[in-house]
C-alpha positions as CSV (number, residue, x, y, z in Angstrom):
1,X,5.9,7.4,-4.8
2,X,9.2,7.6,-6.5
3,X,8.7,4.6,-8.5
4,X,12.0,3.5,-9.4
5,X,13.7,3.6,-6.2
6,X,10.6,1.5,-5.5
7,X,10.9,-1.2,-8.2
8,X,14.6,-1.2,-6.9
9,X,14.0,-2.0,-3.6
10,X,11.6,-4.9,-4.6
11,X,14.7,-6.1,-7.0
12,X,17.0,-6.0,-3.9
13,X,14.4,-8.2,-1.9
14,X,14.8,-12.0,-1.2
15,X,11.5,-12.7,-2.6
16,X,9.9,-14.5,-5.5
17,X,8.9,-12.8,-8.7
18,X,5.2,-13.2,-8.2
19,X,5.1,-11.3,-4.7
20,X,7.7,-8.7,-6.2
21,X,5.0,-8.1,-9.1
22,X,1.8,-8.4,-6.5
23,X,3.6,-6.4,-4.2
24,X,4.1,-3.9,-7.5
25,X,0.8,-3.6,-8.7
26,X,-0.6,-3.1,-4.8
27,X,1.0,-0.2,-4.2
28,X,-0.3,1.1,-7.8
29,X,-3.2,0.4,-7.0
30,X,-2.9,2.3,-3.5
31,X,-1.6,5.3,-5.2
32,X,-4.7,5.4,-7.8
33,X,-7.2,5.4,-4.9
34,X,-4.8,7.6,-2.0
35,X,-2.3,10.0,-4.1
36,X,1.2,9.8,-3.8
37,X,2.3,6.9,-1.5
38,X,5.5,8.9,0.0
39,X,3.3,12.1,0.7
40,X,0.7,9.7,2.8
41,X,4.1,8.4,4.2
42,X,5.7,11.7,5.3
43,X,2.3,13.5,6.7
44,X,0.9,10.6,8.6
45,X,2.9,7.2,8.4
46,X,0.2,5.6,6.7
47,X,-2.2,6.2,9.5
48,X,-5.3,7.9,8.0
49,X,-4.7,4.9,4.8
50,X,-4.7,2.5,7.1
51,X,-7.7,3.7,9.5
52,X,-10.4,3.9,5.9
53,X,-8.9,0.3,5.2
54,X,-9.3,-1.0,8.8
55,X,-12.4,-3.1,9.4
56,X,-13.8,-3.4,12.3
57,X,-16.1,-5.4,14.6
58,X,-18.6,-3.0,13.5
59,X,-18.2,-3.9,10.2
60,X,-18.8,-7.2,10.3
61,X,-21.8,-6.4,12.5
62,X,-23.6,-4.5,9.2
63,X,-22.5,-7.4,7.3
64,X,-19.4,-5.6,5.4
């Protein structure tokens, strides 16, 4: 993730200070566990991200 144009965009947002920094250390956090957030981005959209994070009926059925 290019990190500064990040934090920029989040400064340009109508939103309060605490989501801007929640919002901050998320995608950190994302990019710890995934790789580079803009690589995930430009192959898939977020797809394959967002399918491991998904949970499904069959989780809650094996008590996830």
């Amino acid at each position: 993730m290019v990190r500064e144009a990040f934090r920029s965009w989040l400064g340009s947002e109508p939103i309060k200070d605490s989501t801007r920094s929640t919002q901050w250390a998320d995608a950190t956090r994302l990019e710890k566990l995934y790789g580079d957030l803009d690589v995930a981005y430009d192959s898939d959209r977020f797809s394959a991200i967002r399918a491991e994070l998904n949970y499904s009926a069959e989780d809650e059925r094996n008590g996830k």
